[in-house]
C-alpha positions as a Markdown table, in Angstrom:
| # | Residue | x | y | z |
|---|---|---|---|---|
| 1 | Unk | 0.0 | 0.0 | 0.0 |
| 2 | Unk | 2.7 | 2.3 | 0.8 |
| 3 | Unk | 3.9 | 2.4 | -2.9 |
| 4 | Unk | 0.4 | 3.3 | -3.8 |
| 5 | Unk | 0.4 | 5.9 | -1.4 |
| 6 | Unk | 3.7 | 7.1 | -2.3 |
| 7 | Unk | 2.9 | 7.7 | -6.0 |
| 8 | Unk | -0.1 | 9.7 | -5.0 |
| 9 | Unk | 1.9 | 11.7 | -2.8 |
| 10 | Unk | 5.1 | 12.5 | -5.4 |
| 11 | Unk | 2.5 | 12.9 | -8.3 |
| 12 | Unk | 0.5 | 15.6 | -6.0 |
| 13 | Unk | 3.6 | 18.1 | -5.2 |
| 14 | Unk | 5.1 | 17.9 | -9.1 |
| 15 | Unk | 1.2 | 18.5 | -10.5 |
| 16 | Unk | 0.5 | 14.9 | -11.8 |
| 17 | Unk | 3.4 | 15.3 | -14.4 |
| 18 | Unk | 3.9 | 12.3 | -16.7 |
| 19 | Unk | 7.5 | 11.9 | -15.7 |
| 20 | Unk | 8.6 | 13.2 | -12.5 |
| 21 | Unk | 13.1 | 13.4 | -12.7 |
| 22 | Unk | 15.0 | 12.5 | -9.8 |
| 23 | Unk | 16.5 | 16.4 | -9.8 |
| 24 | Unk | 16.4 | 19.0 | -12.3 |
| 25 | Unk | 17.7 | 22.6 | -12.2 |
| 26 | Unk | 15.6 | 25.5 | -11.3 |
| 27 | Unk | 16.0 | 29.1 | -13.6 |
| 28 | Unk | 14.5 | 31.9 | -14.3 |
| 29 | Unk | 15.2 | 35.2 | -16.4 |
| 30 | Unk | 18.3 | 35.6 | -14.6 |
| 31 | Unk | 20.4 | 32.7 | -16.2 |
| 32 | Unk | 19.0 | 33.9 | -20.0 |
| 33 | Unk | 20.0 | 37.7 | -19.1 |
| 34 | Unk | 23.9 | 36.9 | -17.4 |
| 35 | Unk | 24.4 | 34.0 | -20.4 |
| 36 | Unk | 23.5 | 35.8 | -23.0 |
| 37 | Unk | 25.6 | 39.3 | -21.6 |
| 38 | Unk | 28.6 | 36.6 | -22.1 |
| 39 | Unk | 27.7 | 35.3 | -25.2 |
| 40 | Unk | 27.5 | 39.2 | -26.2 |
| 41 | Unk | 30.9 | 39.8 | -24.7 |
| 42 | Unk | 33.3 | 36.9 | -26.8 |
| 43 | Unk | 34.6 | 35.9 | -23.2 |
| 44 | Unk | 33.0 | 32.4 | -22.9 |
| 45 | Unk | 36.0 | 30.6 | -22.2 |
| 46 | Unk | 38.2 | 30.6 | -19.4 |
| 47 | Unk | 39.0 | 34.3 | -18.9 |
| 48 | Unk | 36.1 | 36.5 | -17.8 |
| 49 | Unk | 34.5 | 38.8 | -15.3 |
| 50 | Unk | 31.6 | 36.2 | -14.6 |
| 51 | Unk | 34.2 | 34.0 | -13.2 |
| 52 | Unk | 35.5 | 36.1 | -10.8 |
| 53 | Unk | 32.7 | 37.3 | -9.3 |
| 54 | Unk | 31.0 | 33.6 | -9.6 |
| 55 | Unk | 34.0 | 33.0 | -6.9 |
| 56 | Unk | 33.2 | 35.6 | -5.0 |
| 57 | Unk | 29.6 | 34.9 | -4.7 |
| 58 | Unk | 30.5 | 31.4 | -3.4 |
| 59 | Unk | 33.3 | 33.1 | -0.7 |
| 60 | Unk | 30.4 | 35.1 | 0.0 |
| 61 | Unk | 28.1 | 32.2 | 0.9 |
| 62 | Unk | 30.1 | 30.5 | 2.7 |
| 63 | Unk | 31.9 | 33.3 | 4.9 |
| 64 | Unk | 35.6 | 32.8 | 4.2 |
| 65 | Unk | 38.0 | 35.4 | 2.9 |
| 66 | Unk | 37.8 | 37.0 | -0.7 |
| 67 | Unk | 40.2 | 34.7 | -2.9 |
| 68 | Unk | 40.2 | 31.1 | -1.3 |
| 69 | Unk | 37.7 | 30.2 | -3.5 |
| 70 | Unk | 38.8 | 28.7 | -7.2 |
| 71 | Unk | 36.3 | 27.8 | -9.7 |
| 72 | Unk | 37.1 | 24.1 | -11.7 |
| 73 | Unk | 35.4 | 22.3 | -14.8 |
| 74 | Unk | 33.6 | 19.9 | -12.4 |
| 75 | Unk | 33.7 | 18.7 | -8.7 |
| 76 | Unk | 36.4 | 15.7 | -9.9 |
| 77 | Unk | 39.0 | 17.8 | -11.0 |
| 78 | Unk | 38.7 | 20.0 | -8.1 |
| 79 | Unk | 39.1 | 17.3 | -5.7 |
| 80 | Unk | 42.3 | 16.1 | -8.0 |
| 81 | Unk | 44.0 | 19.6 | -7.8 |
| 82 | Unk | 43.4 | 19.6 | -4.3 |
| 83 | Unk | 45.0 | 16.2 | -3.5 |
| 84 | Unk | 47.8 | 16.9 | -6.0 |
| 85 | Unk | 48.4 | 20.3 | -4.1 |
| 86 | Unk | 49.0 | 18.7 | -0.7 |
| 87 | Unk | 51.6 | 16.5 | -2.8 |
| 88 | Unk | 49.1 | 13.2 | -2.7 |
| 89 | Unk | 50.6 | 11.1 | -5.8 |
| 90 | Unk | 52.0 | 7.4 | -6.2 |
| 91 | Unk | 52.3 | 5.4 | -3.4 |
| 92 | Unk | 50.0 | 7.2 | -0.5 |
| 93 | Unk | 46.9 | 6.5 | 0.7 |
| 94 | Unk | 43.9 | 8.6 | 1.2 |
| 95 | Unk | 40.7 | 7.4 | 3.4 |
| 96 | Unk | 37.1 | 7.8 | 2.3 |
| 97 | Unk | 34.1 | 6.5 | 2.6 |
| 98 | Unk | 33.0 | 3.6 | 0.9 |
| 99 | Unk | 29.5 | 5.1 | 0.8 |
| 100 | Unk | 30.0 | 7.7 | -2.1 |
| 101 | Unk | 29.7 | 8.7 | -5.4 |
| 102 | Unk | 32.3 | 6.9 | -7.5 |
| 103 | Unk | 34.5 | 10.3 | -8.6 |
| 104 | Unk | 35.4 | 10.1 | -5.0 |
| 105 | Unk | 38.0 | 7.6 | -5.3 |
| 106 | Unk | 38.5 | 8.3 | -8.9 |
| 107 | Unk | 39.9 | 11.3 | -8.0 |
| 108 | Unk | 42.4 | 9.8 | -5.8 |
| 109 | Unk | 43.3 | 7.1 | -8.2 |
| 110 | Unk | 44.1 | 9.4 | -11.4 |
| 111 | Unk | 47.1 | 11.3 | -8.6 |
| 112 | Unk | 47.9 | 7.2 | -8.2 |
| 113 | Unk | 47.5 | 7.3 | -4.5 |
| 114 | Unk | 44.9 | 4.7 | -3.2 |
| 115 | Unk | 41.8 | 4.8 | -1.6 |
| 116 | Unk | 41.4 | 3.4 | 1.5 |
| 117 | Unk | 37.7 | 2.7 | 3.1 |
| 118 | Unk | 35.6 | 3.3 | 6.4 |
| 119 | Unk | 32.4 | 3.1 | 7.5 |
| 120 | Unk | 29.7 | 5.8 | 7.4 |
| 121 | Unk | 27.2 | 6.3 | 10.4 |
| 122 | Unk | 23.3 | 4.9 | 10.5 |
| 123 | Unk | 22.0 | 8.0 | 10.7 |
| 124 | Unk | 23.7 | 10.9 | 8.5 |
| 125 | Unk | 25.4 | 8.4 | 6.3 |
| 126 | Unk | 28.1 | 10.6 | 6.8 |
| 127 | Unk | 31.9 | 8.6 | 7.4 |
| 128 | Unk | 32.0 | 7.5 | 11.2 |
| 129 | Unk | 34.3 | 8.6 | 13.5 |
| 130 | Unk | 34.5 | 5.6 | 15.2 |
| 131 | Unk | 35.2 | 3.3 | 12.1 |
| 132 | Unk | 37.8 | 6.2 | 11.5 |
| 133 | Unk | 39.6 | 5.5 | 15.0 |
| 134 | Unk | 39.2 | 1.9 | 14.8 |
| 135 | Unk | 40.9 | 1.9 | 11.6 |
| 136 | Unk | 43.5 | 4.2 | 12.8 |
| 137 | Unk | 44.6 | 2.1 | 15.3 |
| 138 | Unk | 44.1 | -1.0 | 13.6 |
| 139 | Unk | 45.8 | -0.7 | 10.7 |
| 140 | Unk | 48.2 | 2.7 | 11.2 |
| 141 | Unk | 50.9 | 4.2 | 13.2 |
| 142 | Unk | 52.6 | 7.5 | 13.5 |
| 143 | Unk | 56.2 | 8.0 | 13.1 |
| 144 | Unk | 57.6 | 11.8 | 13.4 |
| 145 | Unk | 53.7 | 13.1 | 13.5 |
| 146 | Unk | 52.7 | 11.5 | 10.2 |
| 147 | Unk | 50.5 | 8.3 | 9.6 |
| 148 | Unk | 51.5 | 5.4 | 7.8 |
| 149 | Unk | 49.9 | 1.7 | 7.3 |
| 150 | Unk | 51.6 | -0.9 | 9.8 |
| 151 | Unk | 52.5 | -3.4 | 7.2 |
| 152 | Unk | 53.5 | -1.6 | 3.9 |
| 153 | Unk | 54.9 | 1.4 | 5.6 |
| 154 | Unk | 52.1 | 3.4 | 2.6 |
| 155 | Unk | 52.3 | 7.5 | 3.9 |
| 156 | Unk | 48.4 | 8.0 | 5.0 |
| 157 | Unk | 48.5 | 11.7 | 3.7 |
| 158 | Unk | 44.7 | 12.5 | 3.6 |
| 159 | Unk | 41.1 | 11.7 | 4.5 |
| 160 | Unk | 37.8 | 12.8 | 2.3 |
| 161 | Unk | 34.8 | 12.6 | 4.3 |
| 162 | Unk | 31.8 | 13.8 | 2.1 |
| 163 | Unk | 28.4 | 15.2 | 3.5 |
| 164 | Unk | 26.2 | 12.6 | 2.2 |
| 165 | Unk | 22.9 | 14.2 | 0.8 |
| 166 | Unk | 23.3 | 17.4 | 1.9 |
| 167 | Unk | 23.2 | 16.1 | 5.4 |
| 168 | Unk | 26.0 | 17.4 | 7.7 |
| 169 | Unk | 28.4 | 15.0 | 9.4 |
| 170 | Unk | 30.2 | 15.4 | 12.4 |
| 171 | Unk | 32.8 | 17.0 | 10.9 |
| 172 | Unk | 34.4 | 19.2 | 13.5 |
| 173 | Unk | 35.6 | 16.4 | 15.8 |
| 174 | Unk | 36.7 | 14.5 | 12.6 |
| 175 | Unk | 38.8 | 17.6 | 12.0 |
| 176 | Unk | 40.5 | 16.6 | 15.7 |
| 177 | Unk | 41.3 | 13.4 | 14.8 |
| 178 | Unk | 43.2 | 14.9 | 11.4 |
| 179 | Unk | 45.2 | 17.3 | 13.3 |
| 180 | Unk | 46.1 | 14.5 | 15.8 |
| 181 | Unk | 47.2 | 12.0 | 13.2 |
| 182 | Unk | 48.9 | 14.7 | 10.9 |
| 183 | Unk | 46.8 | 14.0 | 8.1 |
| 184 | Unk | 45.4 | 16.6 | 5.3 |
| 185 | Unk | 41.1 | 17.0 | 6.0 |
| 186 | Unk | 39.4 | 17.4 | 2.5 |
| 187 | Unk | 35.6 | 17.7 | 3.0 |
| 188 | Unk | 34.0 | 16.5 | 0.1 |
| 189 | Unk | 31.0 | 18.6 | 0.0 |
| 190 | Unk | 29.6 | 18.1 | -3.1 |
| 191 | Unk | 26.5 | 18.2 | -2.6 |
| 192 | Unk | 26.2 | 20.8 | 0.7 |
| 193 | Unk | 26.3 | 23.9 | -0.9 |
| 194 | Unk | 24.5 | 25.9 | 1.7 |
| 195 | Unk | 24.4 | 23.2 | 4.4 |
| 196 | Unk | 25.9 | 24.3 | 8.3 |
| 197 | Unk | 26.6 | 22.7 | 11.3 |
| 198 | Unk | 26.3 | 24.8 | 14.6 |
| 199 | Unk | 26.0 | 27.3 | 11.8 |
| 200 | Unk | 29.4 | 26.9 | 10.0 |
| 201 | Unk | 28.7 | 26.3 | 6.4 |
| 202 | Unk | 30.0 | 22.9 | 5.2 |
| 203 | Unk | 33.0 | 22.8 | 3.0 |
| 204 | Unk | 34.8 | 25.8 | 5.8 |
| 205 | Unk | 35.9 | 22.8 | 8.3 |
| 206 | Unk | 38.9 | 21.2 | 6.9 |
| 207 | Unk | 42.5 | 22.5 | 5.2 |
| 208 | Unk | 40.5 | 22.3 | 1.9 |
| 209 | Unk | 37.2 | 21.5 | 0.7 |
| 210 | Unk | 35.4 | 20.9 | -2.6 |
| 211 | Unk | 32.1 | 21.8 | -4.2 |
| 212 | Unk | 30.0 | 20.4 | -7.2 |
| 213 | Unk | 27.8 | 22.2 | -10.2 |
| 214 | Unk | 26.4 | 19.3 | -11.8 |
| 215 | Unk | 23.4 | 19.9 | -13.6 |
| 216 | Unk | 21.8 | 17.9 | -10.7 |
| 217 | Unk | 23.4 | 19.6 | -7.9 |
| 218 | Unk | 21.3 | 22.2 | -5.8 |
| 219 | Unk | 22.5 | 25.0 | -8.0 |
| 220 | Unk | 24.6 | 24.2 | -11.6 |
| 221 | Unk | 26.7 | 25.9 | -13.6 |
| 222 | Unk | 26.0 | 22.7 | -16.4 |
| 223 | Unk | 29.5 | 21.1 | -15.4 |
| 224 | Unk | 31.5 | 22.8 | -13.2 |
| 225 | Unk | 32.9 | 22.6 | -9.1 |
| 226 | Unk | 35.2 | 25.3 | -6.4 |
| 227 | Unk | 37.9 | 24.4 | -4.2 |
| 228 | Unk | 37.6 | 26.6 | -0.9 |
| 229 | Unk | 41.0 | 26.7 | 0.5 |
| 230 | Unk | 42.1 | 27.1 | 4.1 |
| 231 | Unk | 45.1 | 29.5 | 3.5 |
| 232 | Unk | 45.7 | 32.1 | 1.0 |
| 233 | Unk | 49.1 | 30.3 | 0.9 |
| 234 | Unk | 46.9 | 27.0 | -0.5 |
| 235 | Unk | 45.0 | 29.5 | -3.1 |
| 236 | Unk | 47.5 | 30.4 | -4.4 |
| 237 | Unk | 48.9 | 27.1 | -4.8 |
| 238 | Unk | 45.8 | 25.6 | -6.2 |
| 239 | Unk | 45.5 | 28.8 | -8.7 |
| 240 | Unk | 48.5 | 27.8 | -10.5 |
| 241 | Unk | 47.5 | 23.9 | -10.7 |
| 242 | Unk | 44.5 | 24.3 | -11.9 |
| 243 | Unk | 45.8 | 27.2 | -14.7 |
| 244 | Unk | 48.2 | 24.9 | -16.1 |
| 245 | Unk | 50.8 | 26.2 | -14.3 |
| 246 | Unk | 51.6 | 29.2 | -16.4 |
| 247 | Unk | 53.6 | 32.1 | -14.9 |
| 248 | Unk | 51.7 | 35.1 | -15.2 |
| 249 | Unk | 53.1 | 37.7 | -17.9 |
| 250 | Unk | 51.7 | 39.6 | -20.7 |
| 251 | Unk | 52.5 | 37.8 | -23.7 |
| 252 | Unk | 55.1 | 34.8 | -22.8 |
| 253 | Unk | 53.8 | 30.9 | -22.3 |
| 254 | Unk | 56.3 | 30.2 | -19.9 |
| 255 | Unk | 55.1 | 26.5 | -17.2 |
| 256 | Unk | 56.9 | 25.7 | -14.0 |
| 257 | Unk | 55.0 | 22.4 | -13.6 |
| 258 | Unk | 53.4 | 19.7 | -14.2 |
| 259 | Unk | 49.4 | 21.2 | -14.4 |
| 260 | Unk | 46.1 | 21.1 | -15.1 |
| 261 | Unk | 43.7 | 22.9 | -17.4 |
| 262 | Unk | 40.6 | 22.9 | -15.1 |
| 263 | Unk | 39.5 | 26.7 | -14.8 |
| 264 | Unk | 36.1 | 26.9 | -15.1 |
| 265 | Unk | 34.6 | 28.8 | -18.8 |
| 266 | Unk | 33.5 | 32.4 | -17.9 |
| 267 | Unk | 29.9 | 30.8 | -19.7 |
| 268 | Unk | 29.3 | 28.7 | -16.9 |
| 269 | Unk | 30.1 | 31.0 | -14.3 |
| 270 | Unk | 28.0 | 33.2 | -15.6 |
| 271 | Unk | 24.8 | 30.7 | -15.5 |
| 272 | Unk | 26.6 | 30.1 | -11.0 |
| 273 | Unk | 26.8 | 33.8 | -10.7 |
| 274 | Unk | 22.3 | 33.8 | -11.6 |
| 275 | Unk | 22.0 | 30.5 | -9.6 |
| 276 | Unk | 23.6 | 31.7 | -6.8 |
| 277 | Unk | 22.0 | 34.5 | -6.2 |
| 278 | Unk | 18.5 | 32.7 | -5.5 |
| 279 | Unk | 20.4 | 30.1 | -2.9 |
| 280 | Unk | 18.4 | 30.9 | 0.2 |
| 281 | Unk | 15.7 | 30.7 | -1.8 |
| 282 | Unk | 16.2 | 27.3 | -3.6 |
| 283 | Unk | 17.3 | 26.0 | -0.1 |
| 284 | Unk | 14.0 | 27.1 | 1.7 |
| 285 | Unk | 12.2 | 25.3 | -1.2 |
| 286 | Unk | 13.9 | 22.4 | -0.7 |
| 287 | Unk | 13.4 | 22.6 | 3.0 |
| 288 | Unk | 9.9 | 23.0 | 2.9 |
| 289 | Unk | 9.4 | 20.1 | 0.3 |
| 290 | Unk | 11.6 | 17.6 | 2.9 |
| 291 | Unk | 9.3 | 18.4 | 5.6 |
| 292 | Unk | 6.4 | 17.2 | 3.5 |
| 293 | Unk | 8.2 | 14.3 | 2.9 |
| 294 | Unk | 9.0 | 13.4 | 6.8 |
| 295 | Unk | 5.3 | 14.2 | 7.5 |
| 296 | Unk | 4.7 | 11.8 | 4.8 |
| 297 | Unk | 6.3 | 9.1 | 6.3 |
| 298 | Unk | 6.1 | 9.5 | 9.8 |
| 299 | Unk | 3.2 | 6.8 | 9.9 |
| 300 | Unk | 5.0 | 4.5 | 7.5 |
| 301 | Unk | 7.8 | 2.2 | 8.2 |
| 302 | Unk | 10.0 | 3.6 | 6.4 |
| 303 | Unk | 12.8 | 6.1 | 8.0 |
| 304 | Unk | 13.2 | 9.6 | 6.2 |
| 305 | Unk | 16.7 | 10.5 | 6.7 |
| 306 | Unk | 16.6 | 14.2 | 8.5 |
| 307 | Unk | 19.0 | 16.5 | 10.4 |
| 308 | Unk | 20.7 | 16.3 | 13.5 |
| 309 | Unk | 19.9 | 19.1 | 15.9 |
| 310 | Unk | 22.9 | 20.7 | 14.7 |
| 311 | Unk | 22.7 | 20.7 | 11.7 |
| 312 | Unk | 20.5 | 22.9 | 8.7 |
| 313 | Unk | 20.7 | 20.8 | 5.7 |
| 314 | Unk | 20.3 | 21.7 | 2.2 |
| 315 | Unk | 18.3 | 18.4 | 1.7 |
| 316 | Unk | 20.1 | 18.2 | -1.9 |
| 317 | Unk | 18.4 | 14.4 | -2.4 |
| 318 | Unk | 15.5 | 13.5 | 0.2 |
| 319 | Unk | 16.1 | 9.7 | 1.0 |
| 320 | Unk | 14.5 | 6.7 | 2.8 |
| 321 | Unk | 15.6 | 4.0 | 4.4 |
| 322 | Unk | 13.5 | 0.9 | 3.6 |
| 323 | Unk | 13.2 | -2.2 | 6.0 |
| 324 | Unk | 14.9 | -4.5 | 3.2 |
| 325 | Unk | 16.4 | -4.5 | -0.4 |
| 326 | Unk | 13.5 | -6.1 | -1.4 |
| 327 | Unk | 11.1 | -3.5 | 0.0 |
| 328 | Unk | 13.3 | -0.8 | -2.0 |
| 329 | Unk | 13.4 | -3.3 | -5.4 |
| 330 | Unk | 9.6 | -3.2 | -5.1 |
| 331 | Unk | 9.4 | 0.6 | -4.6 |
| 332 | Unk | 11.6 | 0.8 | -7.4 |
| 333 | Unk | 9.8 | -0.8 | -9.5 |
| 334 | Unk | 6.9 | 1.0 | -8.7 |
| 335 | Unk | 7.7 | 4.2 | -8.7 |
| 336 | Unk | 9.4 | 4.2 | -11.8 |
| 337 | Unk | 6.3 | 2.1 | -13.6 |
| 338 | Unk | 4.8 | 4.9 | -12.4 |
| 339 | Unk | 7.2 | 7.5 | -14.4 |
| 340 | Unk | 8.6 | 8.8 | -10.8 |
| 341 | Unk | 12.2 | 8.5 | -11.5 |
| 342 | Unk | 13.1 | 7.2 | -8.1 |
| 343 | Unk | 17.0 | 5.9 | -7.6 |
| 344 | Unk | 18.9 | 3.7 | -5.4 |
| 345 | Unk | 22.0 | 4.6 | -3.5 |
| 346 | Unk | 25.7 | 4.1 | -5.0 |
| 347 | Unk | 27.0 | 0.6 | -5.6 |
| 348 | Unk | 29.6 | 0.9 | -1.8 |
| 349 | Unk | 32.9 | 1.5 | -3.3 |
| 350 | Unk | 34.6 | -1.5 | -2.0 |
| 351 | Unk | 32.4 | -3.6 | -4.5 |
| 352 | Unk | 33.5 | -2.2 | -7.7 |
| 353 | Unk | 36.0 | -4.0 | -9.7 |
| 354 | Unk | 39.2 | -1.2 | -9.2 |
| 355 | Unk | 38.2 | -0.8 | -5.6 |
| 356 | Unk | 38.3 | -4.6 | -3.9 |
| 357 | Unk | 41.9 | -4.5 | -3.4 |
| 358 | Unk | 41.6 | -1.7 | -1.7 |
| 359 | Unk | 42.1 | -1.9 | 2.5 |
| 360 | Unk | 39.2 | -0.9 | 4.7 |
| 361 | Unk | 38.1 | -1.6 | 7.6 |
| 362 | Unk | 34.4 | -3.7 | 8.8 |
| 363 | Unk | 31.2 | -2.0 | 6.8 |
| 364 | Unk | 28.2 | -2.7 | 8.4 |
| 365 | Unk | 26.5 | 0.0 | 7.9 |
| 366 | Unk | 27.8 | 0.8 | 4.5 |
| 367 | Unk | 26.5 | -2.6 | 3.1 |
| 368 | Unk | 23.2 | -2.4 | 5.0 |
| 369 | Unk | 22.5 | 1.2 | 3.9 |
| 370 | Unk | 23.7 | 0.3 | -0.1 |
| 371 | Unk | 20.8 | -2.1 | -0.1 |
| 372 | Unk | 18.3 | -0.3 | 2.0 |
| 373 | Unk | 18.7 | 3.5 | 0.3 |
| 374 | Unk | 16.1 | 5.3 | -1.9 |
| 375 | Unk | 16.4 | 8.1 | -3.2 |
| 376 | Unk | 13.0 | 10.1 | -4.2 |
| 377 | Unk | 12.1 | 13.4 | -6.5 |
| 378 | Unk | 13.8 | 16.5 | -5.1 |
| 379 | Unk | 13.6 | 19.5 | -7.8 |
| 380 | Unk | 12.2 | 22.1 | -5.9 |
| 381 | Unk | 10.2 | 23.3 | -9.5 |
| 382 | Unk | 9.3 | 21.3 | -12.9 |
């Protein structure tokens, strides 16, 4: 009955439309008027005022200084000139979550480190703390305040904990354990744009952080991601990375490194700079649309996966947690019969065919939530 129920319910809020999407973007007159003032202008590649002030907009938002923010073509590359600016490459290992979207630990395979994976908690699906300690201990030791694996003697140089769904983690005493172990914190906030705990905006915690515009994401640039840096020092840094590492100078193509073209096209920052700009608004959309949803399944055995008290979340992807796998094949089915475009959660990491080699430590909750996870219509607008 539930599915029945459900159908009603999804087909009510999006107006009975033949095919409901999982998430689409939201625009209005803005996007045509900055796009089209680009267009106008020839600067539609990777030079432009629109990408400038895009960054500024997102410093803005998240209430760090003016210049730590640097604008990429998507959220991987960002999070691969981040890792390659804290000198990740062959050899090291960086922890994640084996409960994420796969460009995690592609990322940290195309600098050749490898991923290694912990547990995420029941409730935020955010990575655990304690599955991070008990790995810690299990498997690492420190020598001259750094981390390395017991038996290869690997350099554990980073961790990428990602805010899973817009919810929040606990993120600040994750940060503790980093600084203990003397190990780089990279928040993977992909999807948190706008998100806070104890009202500090997620993606401001660690040394580095980074941010994705997919054209699914909460707000888009079409393809595009930031990295918020913790130092001016690491701006600067990542700056020069992500511009191929060209010297500045008027005329003269002069490198000093092994770089990336990754800078965002002024095009695209000019549809972030319109999308931006009605974030509060999109997020109190979203907001009010999750609250249907919990009211919607507070009688139902099914769990809607909310905030802590701490933390205001974006609700990016509202998502359920259904009594089996077979419960969620069934709504599956269903919903999508019923042309509600309803999705399961990521195939865990540590399943895929690159990643089973990789170390990790137990996954309970990882391989109980992969089967368990749906994911229902979010678009605040069709």
């Amino acid at each position: 009955m539930i599915d029945k129920n459900l159908i009603k319910f999804i087909k009510k809020i999006y107006r009975d439309e033949r095919v409901i999407p999982l998430h689409v973007p939201y625009f209005n007159e803005k996007e045509n008027e900055y796009v089209s003032d680009t267009i106008k202008s020839t600067f539609v590649s990777s030079v432009g005022q629109y990408v400038n002030d895009f960054e500024d907009k997102i410093a803005e938002c998240l209430n760090v200084p003016s210049g730590r923010v640097i604008c990429t073509v998507n959220g991987t590359s960002a999070l691969t000139a981040v890792l390659t600016s804290f000198g990740v490459g062959y050899g090291d290992i960086v922890i994640t979550q084996s409960l994420s979207f796969v460009a995690t630990s592609n990322a940290i395979a195309s600098v050749g480190a490898t991923p290694a994976f912990v547990d995420v908690n029941a409730g935020d699906m955010g990575l655990s703390l304690d599955s991070l300690i008990g790995f810690l201990h299990k498997y690492c030791v420190m020598k001259d305040g750094r981390t390395f694996l017991k038996e290869s003697n690997k350099p554990v140089k980073a961790l990428v904990p990602m805010h899973t769904f817009g919810l929040v983690t606990n993120i600040d005493e994750i940060k503790n354990l980093c600084t203990e172990w003397g190990i780089f914190l990279i928040e993977d906030a992909a999807e948190s744009l706008g998100s806070t705990l104890n009202g500090q905006h997620a993606g401001t915690f660690g040394d580095a952080a980074i941010i994705s515009f997919n054209g699914n994401k909460i707000i888009t640039t079409g393809g595009g991601g930031a990295i918020v840096c913790g130092t001016d020092e690491l701006a600067r840094k990542v700056r020069h990375i992500t511009t191929t590492g060209k010297r500045p100078h008027k005329w003269e193509y002069y490198h000093d490194e092994f770089a990336y073209n990754f800078r965002l096209p002024n095009l695209n920052a000019a549809l972030g700079c319109a999308q931006i700009e009605k974030l509060e608004e999109l997020i109190l959309m979203k907001r009010n649309l999750a609250k249907g949803y919990q009211q919607f399944f507070a009688n139902t055995e099914l769990v809607f996966k909310s905030e802590s008290d701490t933390c205001v979340s974006n609700y990016w992807l509202n998502t359920v947690e259904c009594q089996s796998f077979e419960q969620r094949e069934s709504l599956l089915i269903a919903l999508n019969d019923a042309g509600i475009l309803a999705r399961p959660v990521w195939q865990p990491l540590h399943t895929l065919p690159m990643y089973k080699h990789c170390i990790s430590a137990e996954l309970p909750n990882t391989e109980h939530l992969g089967m368990v996870l749906l994911n229902l219509p979010s678009s605040v607008s069709l």
